[in-house]
C-alpha positions in Angstrom: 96.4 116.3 131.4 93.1 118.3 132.5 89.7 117.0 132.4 88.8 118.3 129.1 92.0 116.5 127.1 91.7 113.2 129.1 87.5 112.7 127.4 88.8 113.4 124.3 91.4 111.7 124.5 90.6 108.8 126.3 88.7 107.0 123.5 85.9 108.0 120.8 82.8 107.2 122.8 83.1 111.5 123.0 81.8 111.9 119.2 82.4 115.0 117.3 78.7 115.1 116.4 78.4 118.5 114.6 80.0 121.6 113.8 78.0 125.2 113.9 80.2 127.5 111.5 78.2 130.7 113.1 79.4 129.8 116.6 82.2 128.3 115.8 81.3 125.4 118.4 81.2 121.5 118.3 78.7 119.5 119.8 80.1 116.1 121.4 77.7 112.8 121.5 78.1 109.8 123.7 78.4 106.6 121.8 79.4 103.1 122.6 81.6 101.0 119.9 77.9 99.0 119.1 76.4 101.9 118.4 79.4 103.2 116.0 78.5 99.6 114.4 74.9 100.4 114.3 74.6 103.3 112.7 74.3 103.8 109.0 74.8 107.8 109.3 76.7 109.4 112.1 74.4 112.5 111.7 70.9 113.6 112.8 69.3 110.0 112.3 71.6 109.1 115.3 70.4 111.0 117.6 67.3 109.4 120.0 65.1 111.3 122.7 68.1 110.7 125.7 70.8 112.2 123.4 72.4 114.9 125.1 74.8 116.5 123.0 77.7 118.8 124.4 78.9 121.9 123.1 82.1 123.0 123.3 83.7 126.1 121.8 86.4 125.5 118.9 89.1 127.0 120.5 88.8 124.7 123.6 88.9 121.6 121.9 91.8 122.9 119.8 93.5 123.6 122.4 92.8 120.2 123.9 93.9 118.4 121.0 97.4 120.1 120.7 98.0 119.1 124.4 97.2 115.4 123.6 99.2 115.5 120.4 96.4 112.8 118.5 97.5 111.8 115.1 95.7 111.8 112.6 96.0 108.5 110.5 92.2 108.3 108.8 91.2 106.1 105.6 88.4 106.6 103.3 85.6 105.5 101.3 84.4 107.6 98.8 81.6 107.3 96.4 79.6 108.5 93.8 76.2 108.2 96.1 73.9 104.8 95.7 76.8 102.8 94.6 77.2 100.0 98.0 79.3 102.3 99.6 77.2 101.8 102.9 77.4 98.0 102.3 81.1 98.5 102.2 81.8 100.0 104.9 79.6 97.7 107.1 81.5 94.6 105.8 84.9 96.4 106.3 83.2 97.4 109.6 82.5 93.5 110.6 86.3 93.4 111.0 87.7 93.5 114.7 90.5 95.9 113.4 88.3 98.5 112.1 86.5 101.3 113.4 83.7 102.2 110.5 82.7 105.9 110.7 79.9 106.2 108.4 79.3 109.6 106.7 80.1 111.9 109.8 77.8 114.8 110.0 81.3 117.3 111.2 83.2 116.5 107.8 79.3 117.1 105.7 79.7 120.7 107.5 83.5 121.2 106.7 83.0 120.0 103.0 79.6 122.7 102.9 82.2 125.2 104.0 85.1 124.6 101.8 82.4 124.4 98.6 80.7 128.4 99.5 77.0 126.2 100.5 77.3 127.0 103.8 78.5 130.3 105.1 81.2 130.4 107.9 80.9 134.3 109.3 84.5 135.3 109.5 86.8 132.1 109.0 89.7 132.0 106.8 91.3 128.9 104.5 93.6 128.6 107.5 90.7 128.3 110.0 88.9 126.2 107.7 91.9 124.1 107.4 92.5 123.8 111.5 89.3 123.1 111.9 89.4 120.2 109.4 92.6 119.0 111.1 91.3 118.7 114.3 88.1 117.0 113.0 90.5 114.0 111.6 92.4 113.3 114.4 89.1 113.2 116.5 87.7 110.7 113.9 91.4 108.9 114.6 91.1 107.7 117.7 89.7 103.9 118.0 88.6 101.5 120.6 91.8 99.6 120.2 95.3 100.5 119.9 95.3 98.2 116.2 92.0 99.1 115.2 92.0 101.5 112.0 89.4 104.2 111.4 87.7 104.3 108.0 85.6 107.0 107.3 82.7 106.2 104.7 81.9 110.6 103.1 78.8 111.8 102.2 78.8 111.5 98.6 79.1 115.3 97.9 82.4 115.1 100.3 84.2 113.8 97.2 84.8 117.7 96.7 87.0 118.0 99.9 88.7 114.5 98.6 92.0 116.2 96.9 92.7 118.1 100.1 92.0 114.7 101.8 94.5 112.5 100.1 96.7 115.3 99.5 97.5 115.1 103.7 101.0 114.1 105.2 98.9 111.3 106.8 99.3 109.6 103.7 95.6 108.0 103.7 94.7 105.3 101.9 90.7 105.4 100.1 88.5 103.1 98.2 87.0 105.1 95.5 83.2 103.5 94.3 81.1 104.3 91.5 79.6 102.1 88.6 78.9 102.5 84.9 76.8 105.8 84.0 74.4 103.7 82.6 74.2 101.4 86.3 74.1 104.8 87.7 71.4 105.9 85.8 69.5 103.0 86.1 69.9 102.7 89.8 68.6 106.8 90.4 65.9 106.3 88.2 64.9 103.1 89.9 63.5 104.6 93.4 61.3 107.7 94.6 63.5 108.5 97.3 66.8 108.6 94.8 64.8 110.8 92.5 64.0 113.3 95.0 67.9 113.6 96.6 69.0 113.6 93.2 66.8 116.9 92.2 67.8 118.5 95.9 71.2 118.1 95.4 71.2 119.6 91.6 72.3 122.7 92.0 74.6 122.6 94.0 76.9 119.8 91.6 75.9 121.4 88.9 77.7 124.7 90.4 81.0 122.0 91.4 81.1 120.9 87.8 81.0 124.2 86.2 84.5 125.4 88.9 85.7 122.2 87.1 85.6 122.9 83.9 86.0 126.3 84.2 82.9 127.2 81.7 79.3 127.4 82.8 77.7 126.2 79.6 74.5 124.1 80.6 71.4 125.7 82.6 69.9 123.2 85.4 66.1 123.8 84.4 67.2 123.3 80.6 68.3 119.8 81.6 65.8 116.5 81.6 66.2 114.1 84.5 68.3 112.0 82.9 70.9 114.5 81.6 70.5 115.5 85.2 71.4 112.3 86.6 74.5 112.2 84.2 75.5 115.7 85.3 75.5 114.1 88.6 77.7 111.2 87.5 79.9 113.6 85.8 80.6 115.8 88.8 81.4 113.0 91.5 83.3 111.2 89.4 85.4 113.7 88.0 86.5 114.5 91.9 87.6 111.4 92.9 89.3 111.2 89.2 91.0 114.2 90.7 91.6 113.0 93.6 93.1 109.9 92.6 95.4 111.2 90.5 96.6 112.8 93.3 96.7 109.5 95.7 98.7 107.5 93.1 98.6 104.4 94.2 96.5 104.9 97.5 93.1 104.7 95.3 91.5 101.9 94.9 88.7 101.7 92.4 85.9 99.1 93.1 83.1 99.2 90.5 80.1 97.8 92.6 78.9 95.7 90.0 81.7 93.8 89.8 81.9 93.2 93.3 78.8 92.0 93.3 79.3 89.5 90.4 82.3 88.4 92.8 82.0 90.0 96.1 85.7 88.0 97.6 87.2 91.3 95.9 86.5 92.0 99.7 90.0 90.5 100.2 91.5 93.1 97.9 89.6 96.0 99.8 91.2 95.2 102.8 94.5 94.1 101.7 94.6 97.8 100.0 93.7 99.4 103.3 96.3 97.5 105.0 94.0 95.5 107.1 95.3 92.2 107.8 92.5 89.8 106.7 92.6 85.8 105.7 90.7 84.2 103.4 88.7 82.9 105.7 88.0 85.9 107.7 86.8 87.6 104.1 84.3 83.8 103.6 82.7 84.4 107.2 82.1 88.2 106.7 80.6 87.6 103.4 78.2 85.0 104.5 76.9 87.2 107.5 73.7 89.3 107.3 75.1 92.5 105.7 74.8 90.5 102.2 71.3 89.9 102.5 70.1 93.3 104.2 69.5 96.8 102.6 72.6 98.4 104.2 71.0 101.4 104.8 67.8 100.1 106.7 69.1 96.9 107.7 65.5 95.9 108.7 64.8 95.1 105.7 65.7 92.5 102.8 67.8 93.6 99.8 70.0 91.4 98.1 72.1 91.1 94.7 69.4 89.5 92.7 66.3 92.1 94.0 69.4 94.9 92.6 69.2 93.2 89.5 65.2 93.4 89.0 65.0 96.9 90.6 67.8 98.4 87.4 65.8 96.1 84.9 62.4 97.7 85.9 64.1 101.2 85.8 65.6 100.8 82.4 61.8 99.4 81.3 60.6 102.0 82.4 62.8 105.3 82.2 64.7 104.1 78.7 64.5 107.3 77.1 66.1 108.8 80.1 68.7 107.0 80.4 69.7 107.8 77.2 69.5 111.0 76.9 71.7 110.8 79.5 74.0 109.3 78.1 73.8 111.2 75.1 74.8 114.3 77.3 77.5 112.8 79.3 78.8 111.9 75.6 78.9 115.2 74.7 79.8 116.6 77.7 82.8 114.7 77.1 83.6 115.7 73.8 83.3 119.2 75.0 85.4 119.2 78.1 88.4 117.6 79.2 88.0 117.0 83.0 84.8 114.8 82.0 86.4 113.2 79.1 89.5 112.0 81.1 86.8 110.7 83.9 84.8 108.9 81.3 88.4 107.5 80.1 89.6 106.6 83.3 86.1 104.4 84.4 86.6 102.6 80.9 89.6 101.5 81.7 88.9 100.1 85.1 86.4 97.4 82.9 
């Protein structure tokens, strides 16, 4: 085993930071298992003023990897965006046999590629596809031989999420998303939301129209709200997708309803064959991650301030959300991949 293949191999504490599709290189970060539990994003908010990340040209890790024959045996969470997927993970994450990876940067880049957003100079479905290989069994390996990796995506991952379950790894995912109206309510219900949300418009419009195969609705021509349902309409619709291709290895948690009864924990793990007790699930629940804001943990956030924040929202922003709705209706009405989505959520209430 050389020098190179032993790092990698060795443990995870070698992170596969980031991917440059011009260079075709990946940039390696140390990290210790506390800071993997630390971190709310495994991507530039990581990195500190001592980081010293490590390039290292594709074809060398490849290479690496092949000698060390990893597996690759990764299981998700995926997510609509703004739905507890962070809180989630960091509860799964409280238990000794998992290794929470929250939204790696490597997989962002990958999905980027795979959608046309982000140009890889000379790479072909087959090199994209290596590429994501390797990626995966690098976010396989643990700090334990028992401990299971779950990867929390980026919300806009969702797109790679067929491809995902559709691997002979046979993964296992937690699909989360809540009511278009919740949804509504929660984007409408915070400055920082609103902003993403408008960033991040083009580009799903774009995903929804390969969906449907029709390009009927104009971004600009759309008000916030019917936005925000076009938003709705294009996660969901991929993890519909990719569900339908995982059978019985999606699990659909509506965040509302685990927050109405949050020992649905239990069922979370038991689906991603992490051997919990009852008691394990009390004790996690009544730890700190309840009563944080997952995502800044510094600060206080809880079910109830959820509650007032959506009321507020739908005070305020009422016409919105219905002209929202109004268009997911339609949308519905008009196209099958969003009317079996909107089918498939009412039947998980």
């Amino acid at each position: 085993m050389n020098d190179l293949q032993a790092v990698l191999t060795r443990s995870p504490e070698q992170y596969p930071f980031s991917l440059d599709p011009r260079t075709d290189r990946i940039s390696f970060i140390h990290l210790t298992e506390s800071d993997y539990q630390r971190a709310s994003f495994l991507d530039a908010r990581i990195l500190t003023p001592q980081t010293q990340p490590q390039p290292l040209a594709w074809q060398q890790v490849a290479a690496a990897l092949e000698s060390a024959n990893l597996a690759e045996r990764c299981s998700y969470i995926f997510h609509i965006g703004h739905v507890g997927s962070t809180l989630i993970s960091r509860l799964i994450g409280a238990h000794p046999g998992v290794l929470a990876l929250r939204e790696p940067m490597l997989l962002r880049t990958l999905a980027q590629v795979r959608s046309d957003s982000l140009a890889a100079p000379n790479w072909s479905e087959g090199d994209s596809n290596a590429r994501l290989a390797g990626a995966l069994k690098l976010f396989s390996r643990t700090f334990r031989e028992r401990q299971i990796p779950i990867i929390k995506a980026t919300s806009f991952v969702s797109e790679l999420s067929s491809s995902l379950m559709a691997r002979a790894a046979a993964p296992r995912a937690v699909m989360m998303f809540v009511s278009p109206e919740s949804y509504l309510a929660t984007m409408l219900g915070g400055p920082n939301s609103r902003e993403e949300a408008k960033v991040l418009a083009p580009s799903r419009l774009r995903r929804l129209h390969r969906r449907i195969g029709a390009e009927p609705w104009l971004g600009k021509s759309l008000s916030e709200g019917e936005n925000l349902a076009l938003a709705w309409a294009c996660e969901m619709s991929a993890l519909a997708q990719a569900a339908s291709a995982a059978g019985g290895r999606a699990y659909w948690v509506d965040f509302d309803q685990f927050l109405a009864d949050p020992v649905r924990l239990l069922g979370i793990f038991r689906h991603l064959d992490i051997d919990a007790s009852a008691s394990q699930v009390s004790a996690i629940l009544s730890g700190p991650d309840m009563r944080r804001y997952s995502k800044a943990p510094e600060y206080a956030y809880d079910a109830a301030l959820r509650v007032e924040v959506l009321n507020e929202a739908r005070a305020l922003h009422g016409a919105e959300i219905r002209r929202g709705l109004n268009w997911l209706e339609q949308a519905a009405a008009r196209f099958e991949p969003v009317h079996q989505t909107v089918t498939l959520i009412s039947s998980q209430h």
